[in-house]
PALOVO-938199 format. One record per residue: y, z, x of N, C-alpha, C, CB in turn; residue number from 0; residue in three letters. Coordinates in steps of 0.02 Angstrom, whole numbers, plus 50000, padded with zeros to 5 digits. Each point is the difference from the previous one (the first is absolute). Last residue first. Glycine has a CB too. Layout:
BEGIN
   n.v   n.w   n.u  ca.v  ca.w  ca.u   c.v   c.w   c.u  cb.v  cb.w  cb.u pos code
     Y     Z     X     Y     Z     X     Y     Z     X     Y     Z     X NUM  ALA
...
! end
This chain:
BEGIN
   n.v   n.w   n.u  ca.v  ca.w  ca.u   c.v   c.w   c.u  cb.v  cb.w  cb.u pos code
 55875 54859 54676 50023 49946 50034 50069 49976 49959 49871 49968 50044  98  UNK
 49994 50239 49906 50047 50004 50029 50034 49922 50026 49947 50124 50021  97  UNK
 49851 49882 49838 50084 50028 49962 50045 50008 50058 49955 50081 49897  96  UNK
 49838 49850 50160 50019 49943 49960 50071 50014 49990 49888 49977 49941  95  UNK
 49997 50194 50180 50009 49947 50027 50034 49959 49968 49920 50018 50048  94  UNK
 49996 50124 49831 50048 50051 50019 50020 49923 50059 49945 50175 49975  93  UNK
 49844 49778 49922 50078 50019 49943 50057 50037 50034 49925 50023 49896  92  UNK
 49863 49962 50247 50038 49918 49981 50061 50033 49948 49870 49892 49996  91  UNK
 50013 50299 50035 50028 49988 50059 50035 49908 49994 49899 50109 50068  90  UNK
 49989 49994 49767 50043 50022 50006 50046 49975 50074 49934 50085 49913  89  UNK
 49833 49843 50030 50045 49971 49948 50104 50034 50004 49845 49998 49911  88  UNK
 49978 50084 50229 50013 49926 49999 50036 50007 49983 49937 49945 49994  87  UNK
 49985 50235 49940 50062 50010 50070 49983 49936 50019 50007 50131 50054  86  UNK
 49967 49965 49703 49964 49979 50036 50061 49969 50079 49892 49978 49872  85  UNK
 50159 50092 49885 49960 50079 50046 49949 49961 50043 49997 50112 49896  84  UNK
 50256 49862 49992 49954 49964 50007 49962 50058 50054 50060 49864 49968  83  UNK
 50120 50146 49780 49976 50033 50105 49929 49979 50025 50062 50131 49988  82  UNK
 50174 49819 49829 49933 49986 50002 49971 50025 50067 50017 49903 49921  81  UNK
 50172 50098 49888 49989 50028 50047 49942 49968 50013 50062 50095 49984  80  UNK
 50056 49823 49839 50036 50024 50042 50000 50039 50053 50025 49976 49926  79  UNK
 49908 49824 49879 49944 50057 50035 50074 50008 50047 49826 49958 50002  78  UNK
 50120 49899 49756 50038 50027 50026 49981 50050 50070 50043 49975 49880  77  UNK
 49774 49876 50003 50066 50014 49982 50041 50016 50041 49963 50023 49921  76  UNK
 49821 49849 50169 50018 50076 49960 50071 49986 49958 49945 50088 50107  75  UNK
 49924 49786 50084 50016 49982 49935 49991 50049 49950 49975 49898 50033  74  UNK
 50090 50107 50191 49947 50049 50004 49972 49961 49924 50054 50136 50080  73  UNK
 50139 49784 50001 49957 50004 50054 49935 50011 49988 50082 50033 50052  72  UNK
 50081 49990 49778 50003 49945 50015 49943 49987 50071 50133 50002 49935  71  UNK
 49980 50204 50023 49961 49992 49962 49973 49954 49999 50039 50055 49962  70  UNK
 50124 49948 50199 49948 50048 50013 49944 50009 49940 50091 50058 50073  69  UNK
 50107 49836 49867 49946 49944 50059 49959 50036 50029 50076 49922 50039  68  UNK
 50067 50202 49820 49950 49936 49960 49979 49973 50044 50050 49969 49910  67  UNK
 50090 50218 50179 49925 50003 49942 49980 49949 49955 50025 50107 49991  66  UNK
 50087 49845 50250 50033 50038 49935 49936 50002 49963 50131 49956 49992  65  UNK
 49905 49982 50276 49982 49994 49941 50045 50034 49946 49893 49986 50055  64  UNK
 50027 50155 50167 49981 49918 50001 50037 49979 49905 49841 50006 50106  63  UNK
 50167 50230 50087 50014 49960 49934 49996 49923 50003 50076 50093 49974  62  UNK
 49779 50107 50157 50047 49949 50023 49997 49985 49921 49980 49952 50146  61  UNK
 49916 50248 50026 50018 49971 49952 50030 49965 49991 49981 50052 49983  60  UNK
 49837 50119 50162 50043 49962 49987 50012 49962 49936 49984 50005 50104  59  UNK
 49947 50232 49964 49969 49944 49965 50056 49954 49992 49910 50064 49938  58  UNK
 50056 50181 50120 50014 49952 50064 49975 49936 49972 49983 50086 50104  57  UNK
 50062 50101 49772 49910 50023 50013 50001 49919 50056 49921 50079 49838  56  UNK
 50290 49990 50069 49972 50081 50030 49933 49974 50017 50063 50105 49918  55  UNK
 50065 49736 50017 50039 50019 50056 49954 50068 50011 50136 49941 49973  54  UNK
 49793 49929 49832 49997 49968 50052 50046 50039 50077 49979 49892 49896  53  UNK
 50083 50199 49900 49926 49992 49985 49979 49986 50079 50001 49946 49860  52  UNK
 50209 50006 50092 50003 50061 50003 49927 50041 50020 50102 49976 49919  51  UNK
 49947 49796 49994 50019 50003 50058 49993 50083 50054 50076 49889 49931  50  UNK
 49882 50058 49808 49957 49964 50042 50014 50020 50078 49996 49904 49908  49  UNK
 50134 50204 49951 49939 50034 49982 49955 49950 50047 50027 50054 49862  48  UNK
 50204 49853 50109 49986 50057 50040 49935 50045 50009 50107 49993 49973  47  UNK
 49915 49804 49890 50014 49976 50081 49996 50089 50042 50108 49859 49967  46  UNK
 49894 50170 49793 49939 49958 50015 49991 49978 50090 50020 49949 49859  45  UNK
 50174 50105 50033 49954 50067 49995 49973 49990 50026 49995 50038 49931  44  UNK
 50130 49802 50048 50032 50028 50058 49943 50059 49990 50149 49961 50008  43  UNK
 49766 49818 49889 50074 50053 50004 50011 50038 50045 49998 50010 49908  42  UNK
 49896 49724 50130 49986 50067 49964 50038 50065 50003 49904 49952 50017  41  UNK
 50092 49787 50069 50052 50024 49927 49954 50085 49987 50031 49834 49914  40  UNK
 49871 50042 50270 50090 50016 50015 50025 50023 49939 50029 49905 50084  39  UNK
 49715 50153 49968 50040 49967 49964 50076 49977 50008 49919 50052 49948  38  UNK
 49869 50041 50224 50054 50016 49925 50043 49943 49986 50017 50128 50022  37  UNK
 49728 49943 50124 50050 49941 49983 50050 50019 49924 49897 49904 50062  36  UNK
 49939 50241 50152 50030 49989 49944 50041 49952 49965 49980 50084 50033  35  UNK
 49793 49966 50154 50067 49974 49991 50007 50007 49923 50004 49916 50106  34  UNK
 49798 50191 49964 50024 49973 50054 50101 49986 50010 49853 49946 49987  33  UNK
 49964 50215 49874 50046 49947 49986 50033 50010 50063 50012 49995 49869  32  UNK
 49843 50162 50075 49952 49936 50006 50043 49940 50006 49906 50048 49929  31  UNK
 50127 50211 50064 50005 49985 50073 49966 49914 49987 49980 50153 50073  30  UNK
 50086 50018 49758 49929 49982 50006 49990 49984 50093 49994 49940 49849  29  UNK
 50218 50082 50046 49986 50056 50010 49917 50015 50014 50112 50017 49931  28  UNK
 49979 49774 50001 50040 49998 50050 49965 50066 50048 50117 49941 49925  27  UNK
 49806 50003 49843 49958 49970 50058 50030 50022 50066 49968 49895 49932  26  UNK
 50160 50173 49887 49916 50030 49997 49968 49979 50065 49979 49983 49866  25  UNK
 50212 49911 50065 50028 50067 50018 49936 50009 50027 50097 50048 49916  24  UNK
 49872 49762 49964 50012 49989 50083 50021 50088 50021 50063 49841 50001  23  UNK
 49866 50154 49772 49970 49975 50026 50009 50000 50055 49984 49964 49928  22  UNK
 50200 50064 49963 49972 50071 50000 49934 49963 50039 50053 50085 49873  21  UNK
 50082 49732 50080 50045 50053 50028 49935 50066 50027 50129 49963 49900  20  UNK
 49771 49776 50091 50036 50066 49933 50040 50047 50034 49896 50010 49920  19  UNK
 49899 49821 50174 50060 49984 49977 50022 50066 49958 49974 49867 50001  18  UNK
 49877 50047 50221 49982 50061 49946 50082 49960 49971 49909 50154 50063  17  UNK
 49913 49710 50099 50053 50042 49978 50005 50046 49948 50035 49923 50042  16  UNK
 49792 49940 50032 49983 50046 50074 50097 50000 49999 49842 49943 50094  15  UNK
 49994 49905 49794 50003 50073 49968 50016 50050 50050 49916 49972 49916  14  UNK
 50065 49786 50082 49940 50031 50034 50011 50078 49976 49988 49910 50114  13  UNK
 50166 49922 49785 49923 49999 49975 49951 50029 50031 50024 49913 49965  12  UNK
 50198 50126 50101 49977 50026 49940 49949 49968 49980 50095 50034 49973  11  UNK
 49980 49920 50220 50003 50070 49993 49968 50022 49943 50096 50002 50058  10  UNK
 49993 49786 49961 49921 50006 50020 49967 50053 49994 50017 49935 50066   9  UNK
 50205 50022 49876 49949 49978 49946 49944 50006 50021 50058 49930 49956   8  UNK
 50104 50111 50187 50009 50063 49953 49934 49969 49959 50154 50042 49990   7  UNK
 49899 49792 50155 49961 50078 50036 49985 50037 49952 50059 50015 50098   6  UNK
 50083 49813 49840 49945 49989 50016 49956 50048 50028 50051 49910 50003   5  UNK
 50156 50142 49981 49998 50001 49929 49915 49956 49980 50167 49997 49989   4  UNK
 49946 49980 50222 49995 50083 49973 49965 50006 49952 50096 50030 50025   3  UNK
 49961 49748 50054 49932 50019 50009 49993 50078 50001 49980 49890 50065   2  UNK
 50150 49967 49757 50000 50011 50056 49940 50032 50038 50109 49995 49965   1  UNK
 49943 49851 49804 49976 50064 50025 50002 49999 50077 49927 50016 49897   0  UNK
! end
């Protein structure tokens, strides 16, 4: 496990991500989701509705991964969107990913 994928896990035991397509939409438009983390393998619908989402309400975003190690993080199943609603935690993850 890397230390993304370390973060992500922390994220998620302090409860301070949202996971699910329609869920993160919600939050995005909520104004509570800091950073968005997509999936590289996710479809082209999905990538556009996320990205598209994020461009009108100024919410940055970054593809990390594929939907099992993003599930795998969070020890979930499968997960292809995830939007972190705390501006630490977001701000290191966007750091980690761009390096």
């Amino acid at each position: 496990m890397n230390q993304i994928e370390q973060m992500l896990g922390l994220a998620m035991r302090a409860r301070k991500l949202i996971t699910g397509e329609e869920l993160v939409v919600k939050a995005i438009r909520q104004g509570q989701v800091k950073l968005v983390i997509l999936a590289s393998d996710a479809s082209a619908n999905t990538r556009k509705k996320i990205t598209d989402k994020c461009g009108s309400y100024e919410v940055p975003w970054a593809a990390y991964g594929d939907r099992i190690s993003l599930g795998a993080a969070l020890g979930k199943e499968q997960r292809v969107v995830i939007g972190i609603t705390d501006m630490g935690f977001a701000q290191k993850l966007k750091q980690l990913i761009v390096q």
